[in-house]
C-alpha positions as CSV (number, residue, x, y, z in Angstrom):
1,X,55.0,-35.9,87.1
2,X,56.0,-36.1,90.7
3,X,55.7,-34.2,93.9
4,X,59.0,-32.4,93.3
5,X,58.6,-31.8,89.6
6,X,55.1,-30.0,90.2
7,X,56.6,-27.5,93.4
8,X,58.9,-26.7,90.9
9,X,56.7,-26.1,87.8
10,X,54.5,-24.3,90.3
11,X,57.4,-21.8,91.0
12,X,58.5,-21.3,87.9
13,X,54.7,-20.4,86.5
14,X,53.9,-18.2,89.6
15,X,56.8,-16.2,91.1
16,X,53.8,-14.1,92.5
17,X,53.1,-15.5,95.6
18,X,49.4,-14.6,95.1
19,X,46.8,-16.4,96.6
20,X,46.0,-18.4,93.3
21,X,49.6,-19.5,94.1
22,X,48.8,-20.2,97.6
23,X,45.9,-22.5,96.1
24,X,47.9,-24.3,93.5
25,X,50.5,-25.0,96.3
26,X,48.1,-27.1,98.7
27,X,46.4,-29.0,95.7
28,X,50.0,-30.1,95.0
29,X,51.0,-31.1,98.7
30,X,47.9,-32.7,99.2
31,X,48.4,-34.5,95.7
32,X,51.2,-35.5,97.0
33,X,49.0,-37.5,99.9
34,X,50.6,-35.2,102.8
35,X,46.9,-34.9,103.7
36,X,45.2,-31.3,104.2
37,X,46.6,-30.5,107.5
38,X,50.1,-31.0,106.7
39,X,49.3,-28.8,103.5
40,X,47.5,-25.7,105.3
41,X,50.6,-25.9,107.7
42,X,53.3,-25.9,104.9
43,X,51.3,-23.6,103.0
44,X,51.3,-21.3,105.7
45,X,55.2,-21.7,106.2
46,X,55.7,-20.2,102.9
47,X,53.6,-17.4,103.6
48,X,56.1,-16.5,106.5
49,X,59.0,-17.3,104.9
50,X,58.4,-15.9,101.4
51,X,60.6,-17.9,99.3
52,X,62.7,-15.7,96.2
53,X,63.4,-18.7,94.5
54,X,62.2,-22.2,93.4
55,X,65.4,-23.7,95.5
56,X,64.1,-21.7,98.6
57,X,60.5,-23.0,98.4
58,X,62.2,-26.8,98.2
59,X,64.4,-25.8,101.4
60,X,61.3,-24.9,103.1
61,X,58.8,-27.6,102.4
62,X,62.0,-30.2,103.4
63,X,62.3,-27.9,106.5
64,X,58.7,-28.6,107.3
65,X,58.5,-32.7,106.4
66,X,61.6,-33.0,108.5
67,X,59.8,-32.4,111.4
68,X,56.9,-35.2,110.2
69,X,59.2,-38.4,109.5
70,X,61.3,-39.7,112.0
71,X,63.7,-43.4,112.0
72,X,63.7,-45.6,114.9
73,X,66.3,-48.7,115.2
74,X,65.2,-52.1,116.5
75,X,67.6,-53.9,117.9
76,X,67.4,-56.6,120.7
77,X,69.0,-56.1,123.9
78,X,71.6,-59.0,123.9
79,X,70.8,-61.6,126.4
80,X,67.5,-61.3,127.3
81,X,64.2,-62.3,125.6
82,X,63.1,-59.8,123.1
83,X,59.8,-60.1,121.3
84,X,58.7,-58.3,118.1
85,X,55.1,-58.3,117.5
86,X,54.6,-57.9,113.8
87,X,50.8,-56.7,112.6
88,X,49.1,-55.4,109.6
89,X,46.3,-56.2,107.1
90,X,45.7,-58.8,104.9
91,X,48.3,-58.3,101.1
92,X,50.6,-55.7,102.8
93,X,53.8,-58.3,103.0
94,X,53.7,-59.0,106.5
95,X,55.2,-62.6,106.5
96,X,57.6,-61.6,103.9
97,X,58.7,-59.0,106.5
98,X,59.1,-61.3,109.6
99,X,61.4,-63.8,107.1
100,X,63.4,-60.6,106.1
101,X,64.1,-59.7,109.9
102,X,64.6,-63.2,110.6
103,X,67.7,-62.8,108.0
104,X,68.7,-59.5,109.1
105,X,69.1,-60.3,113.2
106,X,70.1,-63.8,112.5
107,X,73.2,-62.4,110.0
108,X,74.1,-59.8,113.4
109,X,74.3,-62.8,115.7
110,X,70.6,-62.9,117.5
111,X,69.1,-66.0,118.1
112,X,65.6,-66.0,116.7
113,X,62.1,-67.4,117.2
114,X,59.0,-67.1,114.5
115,X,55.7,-67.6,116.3
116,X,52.9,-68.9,114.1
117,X,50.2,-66.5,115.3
118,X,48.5,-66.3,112.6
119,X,45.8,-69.2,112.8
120,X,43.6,-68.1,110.6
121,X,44.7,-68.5,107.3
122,X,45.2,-71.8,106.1
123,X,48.4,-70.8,104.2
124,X,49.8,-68.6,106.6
125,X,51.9,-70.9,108.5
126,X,53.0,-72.7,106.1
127,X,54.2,-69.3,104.8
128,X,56.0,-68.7,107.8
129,X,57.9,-72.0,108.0
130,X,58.7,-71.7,104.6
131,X,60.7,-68.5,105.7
132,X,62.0,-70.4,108.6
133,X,63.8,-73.1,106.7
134,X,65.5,-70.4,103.9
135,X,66.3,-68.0,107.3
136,X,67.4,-70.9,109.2
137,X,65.3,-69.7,112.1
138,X,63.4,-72.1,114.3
139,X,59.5,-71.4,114.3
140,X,56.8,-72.2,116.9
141,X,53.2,-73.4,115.3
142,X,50.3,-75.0,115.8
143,X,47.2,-76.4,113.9
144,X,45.4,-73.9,112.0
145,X,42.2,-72.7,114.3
146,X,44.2,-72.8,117.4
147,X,43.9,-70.3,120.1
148,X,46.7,-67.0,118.9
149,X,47.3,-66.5,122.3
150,X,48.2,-70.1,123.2
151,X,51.1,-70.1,120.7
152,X,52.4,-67.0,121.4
153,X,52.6,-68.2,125.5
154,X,54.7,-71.5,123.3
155,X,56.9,-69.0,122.2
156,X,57.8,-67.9,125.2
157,X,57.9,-70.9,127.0
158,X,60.2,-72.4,124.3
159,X,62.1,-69.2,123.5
160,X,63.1,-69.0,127.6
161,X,64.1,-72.7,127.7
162,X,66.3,-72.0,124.7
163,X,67.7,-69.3,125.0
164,X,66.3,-67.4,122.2
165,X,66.9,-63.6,122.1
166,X,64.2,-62.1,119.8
167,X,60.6,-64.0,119.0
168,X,59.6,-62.4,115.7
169,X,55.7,-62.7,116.1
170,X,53.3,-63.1,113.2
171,X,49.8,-62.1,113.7
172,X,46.3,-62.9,111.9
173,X,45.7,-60.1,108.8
174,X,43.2,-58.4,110.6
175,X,40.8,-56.0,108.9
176,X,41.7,-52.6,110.9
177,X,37.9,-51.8,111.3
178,X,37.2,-55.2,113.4
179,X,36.5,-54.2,117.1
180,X,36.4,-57.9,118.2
181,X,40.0,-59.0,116.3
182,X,41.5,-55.6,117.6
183,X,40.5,-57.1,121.5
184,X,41.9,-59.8,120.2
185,X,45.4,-58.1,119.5
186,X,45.7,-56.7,122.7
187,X,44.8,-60.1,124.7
188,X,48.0,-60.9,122.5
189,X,49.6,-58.2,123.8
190,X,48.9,-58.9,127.3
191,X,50.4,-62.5,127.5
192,X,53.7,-61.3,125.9
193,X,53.8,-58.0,128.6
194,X,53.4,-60.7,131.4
195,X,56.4,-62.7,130.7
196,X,58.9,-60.3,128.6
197,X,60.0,-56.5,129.7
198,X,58.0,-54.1,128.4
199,X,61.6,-52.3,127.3
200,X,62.3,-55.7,125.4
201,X,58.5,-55.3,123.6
202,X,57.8,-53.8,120.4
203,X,54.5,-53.4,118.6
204,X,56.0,-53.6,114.7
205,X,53.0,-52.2,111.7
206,X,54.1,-53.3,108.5
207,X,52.1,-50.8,105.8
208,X,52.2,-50.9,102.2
209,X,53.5,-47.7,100.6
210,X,51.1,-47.4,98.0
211,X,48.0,-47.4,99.8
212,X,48.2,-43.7,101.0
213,X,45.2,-42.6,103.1
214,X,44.5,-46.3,103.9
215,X,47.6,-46.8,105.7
216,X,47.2,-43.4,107.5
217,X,43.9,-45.2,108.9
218,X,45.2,-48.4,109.3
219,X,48.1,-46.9,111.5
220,X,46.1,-44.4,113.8
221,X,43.4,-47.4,114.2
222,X,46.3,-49.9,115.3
223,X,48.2,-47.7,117.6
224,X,44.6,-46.8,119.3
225,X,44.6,-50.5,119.9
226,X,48.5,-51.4,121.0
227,X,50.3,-48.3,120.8
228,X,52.9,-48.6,117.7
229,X,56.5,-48.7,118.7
230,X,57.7,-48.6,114.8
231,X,56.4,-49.2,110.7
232,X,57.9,-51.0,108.2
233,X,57.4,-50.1,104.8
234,X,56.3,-52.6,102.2
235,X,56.8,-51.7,98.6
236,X,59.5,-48.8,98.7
237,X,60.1,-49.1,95.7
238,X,56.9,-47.4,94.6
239,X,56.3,-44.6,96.2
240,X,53.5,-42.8,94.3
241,X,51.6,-42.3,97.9
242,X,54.5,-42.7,100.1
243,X,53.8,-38.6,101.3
244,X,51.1,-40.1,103.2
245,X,54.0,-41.3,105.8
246,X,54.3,-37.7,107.0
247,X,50.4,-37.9,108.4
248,X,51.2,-40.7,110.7
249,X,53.2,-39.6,113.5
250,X,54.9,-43.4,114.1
251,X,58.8,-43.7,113.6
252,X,60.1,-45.8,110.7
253,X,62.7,-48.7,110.9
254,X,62.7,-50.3,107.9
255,X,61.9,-50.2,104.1
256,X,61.2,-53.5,101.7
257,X,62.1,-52.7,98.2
258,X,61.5,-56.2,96.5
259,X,60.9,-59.9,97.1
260,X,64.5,-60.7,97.9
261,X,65.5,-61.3,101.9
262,X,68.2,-58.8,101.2
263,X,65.7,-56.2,99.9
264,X,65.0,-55.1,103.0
265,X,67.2,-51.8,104.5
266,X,66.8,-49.4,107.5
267,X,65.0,-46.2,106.6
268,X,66.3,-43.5,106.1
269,X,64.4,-40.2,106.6
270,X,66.3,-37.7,104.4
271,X,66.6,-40.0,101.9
272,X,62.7,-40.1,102.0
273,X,62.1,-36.6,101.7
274,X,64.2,-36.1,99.1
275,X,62.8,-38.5,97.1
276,X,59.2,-36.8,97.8
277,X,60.8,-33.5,96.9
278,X,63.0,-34.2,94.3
279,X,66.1,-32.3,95.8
């Protein structure tokens, strides 16, 4: 049963808003991964508010996740270098993601760079240049081992001498919990900042929406390290712990529903919360 389908079961059993009911109602928002904060604070907005009906209770709790889920739009500024630094852990669809933006700037007209960054993985370039020749999109690499920071300063270099407008930056999967890679990250960080405007600079976590609490630790642990400008979110499709967006506090710009380059869609945060609530 989903989050929706239990407020209004809830309602419909209890229209005494008793504290049993009270109880019942923060077991099902933190069921629905909100987390317990967000629960104690809707919970406590219903206690104002007093709902009469099942259609008010809805009203309210959509009242109160509207104001925990916001969108964000990336888009280049035309003309000037633009990089997108694209991070996450290891199995969340992060290469999949950078050849999915690839295809959605190249379609609007942007010229666009991949940069190989992550050295680690033996297949991970390959990956990426895989998604370079179905995108169309040039790529920047080097031997696996090599120095992150050296390919992303190739980027640049080769991204300036183009022309290029937006560098869409792959990054090593790196465990969250990892002091040394997250010191790595933001050595990263610093060459791009050196070269590119800050403005034209985005720090891009791609989080898997069925992880719930994990990605709520993930994101708070990355954006202590580079400060998050945006999330995409892998797996859309399935949203059993998708409520766990609403604990994160970062703005959303894009959703991946499926494999497909075209599965891949701006988010949209009313569209979100009615599918956590079901109205």
């Amino acid at each position: 049963m989903g989050f929706g389908a239990k407020l209004a079961k809830l309602f419909g059993f209890r229209k005494t808003l008793d504290e049993s009911f009270f109880e019942d109602l923060e077991d099902t928002l933190i069921e629905g991964d909100l987390g317990s904060r967000n629960a104690m604070e809707i919970s406590d907005l219903v206690r104002d508010k007093k709902p009469k009906t099942e259609e008010e209770l809805s009203d309210i709790v959509r009242e109160a996740l509207s104001d925990k889920i916001s969108s964000t739009e990336l888009m280049p500024v035309r003309g000037e270098l633009n990089v997108y630094l694209v991070l996450g852990v290891n199995g969340v669809g992060k290469t999949t993601s950078i050849g999915k933006m690839a295809k959605y700037y190249t379609s609007k007209g942007y010229k666009v760079l991949m940069a190989a960054a992550d050295t680690f993985r033996a297949a991970a370039i390959e990956q990426l240049e895989l998604h370079a020749e179905r995108t169309g999109t040039r790529i920047v690499h080097q031997a696996t081992g090599s120095d992150p920071g050296a390919v992303v300063y190739d980027a640049i270099t080769s991204a300036l001498a183009r022309g290029d407008e937006l560098i869409l930056c792959d990054t090593a999967g790196r465990m969250h919990n990892k002091e040394n890679l997250m010191k790595e990250l933001q050595k990263i960080n610093r060459i791009i900042g050196a070269r590119v405007k800050p403005e034209n600079v985005k720090k891009i976590l791609v989080l898997d929406a069925t992880t719930g609490q994990n990605a709520v630790s993930q994101a708070r642990l990355f954006n202590e390290a580079v400060k998050l400008d945006a999330i995409i979110l892998t797996k859309y499709d399935s949203q059993s712990k998708a409520g766990a967006l609403t604990q994160i506090g970062i703005p959303v710009a894009f959703v991946g529903t499926g494999e497909h380059y075209e599965d891949f869609k701006k988010f949209d945060s009313d569209e979100y919360i009615k599918s956590l609530t079901g109205k």
